[in-house]
N, C-alpha and C positions, 0 to 999 in steps of 0.2 A: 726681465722681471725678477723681481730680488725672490729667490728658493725658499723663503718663508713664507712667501706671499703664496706662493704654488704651493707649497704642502698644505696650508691652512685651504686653499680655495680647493685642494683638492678634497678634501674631510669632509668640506664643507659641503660637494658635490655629492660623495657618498654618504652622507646622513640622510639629505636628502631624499637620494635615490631610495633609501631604505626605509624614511617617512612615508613615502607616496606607496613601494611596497606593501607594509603595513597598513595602509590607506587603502587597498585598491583589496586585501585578502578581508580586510571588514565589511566593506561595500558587498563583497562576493557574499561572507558568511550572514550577513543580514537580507540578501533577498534570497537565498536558498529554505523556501517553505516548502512544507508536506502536509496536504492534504487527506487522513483516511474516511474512506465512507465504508461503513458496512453493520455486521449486527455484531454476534454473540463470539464468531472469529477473529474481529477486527479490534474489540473491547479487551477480548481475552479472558472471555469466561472463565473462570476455574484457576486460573495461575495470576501469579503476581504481578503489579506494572510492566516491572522491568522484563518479563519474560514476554510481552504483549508481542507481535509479528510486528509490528510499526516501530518500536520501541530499539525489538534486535534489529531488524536496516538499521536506523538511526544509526546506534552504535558500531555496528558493522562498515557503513562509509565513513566513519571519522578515520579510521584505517587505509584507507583510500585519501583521507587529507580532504576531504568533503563534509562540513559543516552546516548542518541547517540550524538555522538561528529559529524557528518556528514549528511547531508540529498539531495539528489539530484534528481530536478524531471525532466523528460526528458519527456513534456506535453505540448501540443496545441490545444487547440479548432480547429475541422474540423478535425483534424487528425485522417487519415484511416492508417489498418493496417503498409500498406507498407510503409508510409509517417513516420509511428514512426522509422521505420525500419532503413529507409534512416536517421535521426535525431539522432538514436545511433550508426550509422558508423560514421557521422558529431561529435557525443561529442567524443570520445575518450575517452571511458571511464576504471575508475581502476577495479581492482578484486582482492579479492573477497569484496562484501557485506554480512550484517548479514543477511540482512530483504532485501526482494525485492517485491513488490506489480505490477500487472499489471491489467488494464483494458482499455480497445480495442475493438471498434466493433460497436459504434454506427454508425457511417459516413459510415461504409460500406455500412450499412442498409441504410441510410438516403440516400444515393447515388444510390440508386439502385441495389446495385452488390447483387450477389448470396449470399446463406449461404453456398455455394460448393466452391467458389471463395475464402472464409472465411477460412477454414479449413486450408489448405496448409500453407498461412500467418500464421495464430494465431500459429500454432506448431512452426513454425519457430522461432516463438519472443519465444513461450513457452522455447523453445530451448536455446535458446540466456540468456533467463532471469534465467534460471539454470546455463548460463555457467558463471553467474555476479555474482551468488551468490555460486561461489569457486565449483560447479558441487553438492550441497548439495538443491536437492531436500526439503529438509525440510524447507529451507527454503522463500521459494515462496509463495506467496497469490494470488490467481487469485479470481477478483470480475467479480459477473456477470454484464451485461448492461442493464443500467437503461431503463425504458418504457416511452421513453418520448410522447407517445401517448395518455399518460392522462393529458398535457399541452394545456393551453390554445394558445399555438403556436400553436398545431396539431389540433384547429377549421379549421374545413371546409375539413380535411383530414381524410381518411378512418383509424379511430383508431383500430377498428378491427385487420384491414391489419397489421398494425406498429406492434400490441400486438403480432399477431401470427410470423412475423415474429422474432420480438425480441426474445418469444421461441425456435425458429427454429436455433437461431447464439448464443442462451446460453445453445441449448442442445450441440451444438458441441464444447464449451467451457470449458462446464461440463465433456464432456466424452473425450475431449481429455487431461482436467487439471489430471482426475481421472487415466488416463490410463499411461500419465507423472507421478505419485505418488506426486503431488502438493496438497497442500489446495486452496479450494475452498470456495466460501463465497457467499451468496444470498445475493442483494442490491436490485434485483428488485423487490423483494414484497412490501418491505418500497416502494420506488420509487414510487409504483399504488397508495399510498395510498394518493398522492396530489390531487388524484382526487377531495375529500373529505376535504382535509385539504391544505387550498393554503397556508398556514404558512410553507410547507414544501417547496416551490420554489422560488426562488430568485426575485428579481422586472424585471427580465426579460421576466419570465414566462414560460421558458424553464429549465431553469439548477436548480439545489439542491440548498435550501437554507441553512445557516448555521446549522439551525435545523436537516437536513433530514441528512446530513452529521453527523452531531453529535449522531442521530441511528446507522448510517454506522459504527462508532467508536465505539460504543458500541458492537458489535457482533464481530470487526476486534480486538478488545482490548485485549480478552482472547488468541485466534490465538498468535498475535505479542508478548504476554507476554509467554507463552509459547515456541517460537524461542528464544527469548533474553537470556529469564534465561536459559533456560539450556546453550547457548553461553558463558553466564557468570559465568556458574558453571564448564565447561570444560576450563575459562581461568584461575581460581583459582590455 
């Protein structure tokens, strides 16, 4: 075969190779979605978009070479259980997700309702938030609920009371995320530590400030890196 014929058919091989490349890293970054459900943590009361805990993952796996082409948060301050509930009947939303994150549960508390009242709701969305993310368990995040009873909002109110009960609505989160076969992730130990460190709450004085969020990323970061790639080694 004449040597020009071979160098050209060979170019011509590796263009290719590196179209289909290109081809197969687009495919990958258009079905890598994320899902957030939550309230006033998940929205990002108090700080700026880009400071949002869903916001920094995103940007934090691009580092990693993992792009999601999609991000949808279905989040409002005050929202209790059932109000998110009602809110993802209202979006209409697609399936499946890669990555689905929930957390849920302060308003109840803050409202008064039981941590028994709690239980029934939280499985429910738990439920819901597996059935978003294509029935694959693996990939769900449940964070626990922050303590906002080391805020200088909760002066003058029994923080005691808030602490114990926040345990009380994140043991049933825990055992029922654990008993779903979901990941789970502790936020509220960071969370206590504003006691000490006001650098971690926003100028409100209630909600995470970009910093305390930016922890939360840090322990959510390995979790979410772990869901993606393997996603992106079974679209291969």
């Amino acid at each position: 075969m004449h040597p020009v014929f071979l160098t050209l058919l060979f170019l011509l091989i590796l263009k290719t190779g590196s179209t289909y490349d290109a081809m197969d890293k687009q495919t990958d970054e258009k079905t890598l979605k994320y899902l957030a459900l939550g309230d006033s943590y998940t929205i990002g009361e108090g700080v700026g978009e880009e400071e949002r805990y869903p916001v920094l993952l995103i940007e934090s796996l691009k580092g990693f070479d993992i792009h999601l082409s999609e991000i949808q948060v279905i989040a409002r301050t005050g929202w209790t259980t059932d109000e998110l509930s009602e809110a993802i009947d209202k979006a209409e939303l697609s399936k499946p997700w890669e990555l689905v994150t929930l957390l849920i549960g302060v308003n109840n508390q803050y409202r008064g309702r039981t941590p028994e009242s709690y239980r029934p709701e939280f499985v429910a969305l738990l439920e819901r938030a597996i059935d978003f993310a294509g029935g694959r368990k693996d990939r769900l995040i449940v964070l626990s609920i922050p303590d906002w009873g080391v805020t200088p909002f909760a002066e003058g109110r029994d923080r005691e009371k808030i602490a114990s009960e926040t345990d009380a609505y994140n043991a049933i989160n825990r055992e029922e995320s654990e008993r779903a076969g979901v990941l789970w992730l502790d936020v509220t130990t960071i969370s206590r530590e504003a006691a000490l460190n006001p650098e971690l709450l926003a100028v409100d004085g209630l909600h995470p400030s970009g910093l305390m969020y930016r922890y939360w990323v840090k322990d959510l970061l390995p979790l979410a890196f772990r869901i993606l790639n393997k996603t992106n080694q079974k679209s291969e």
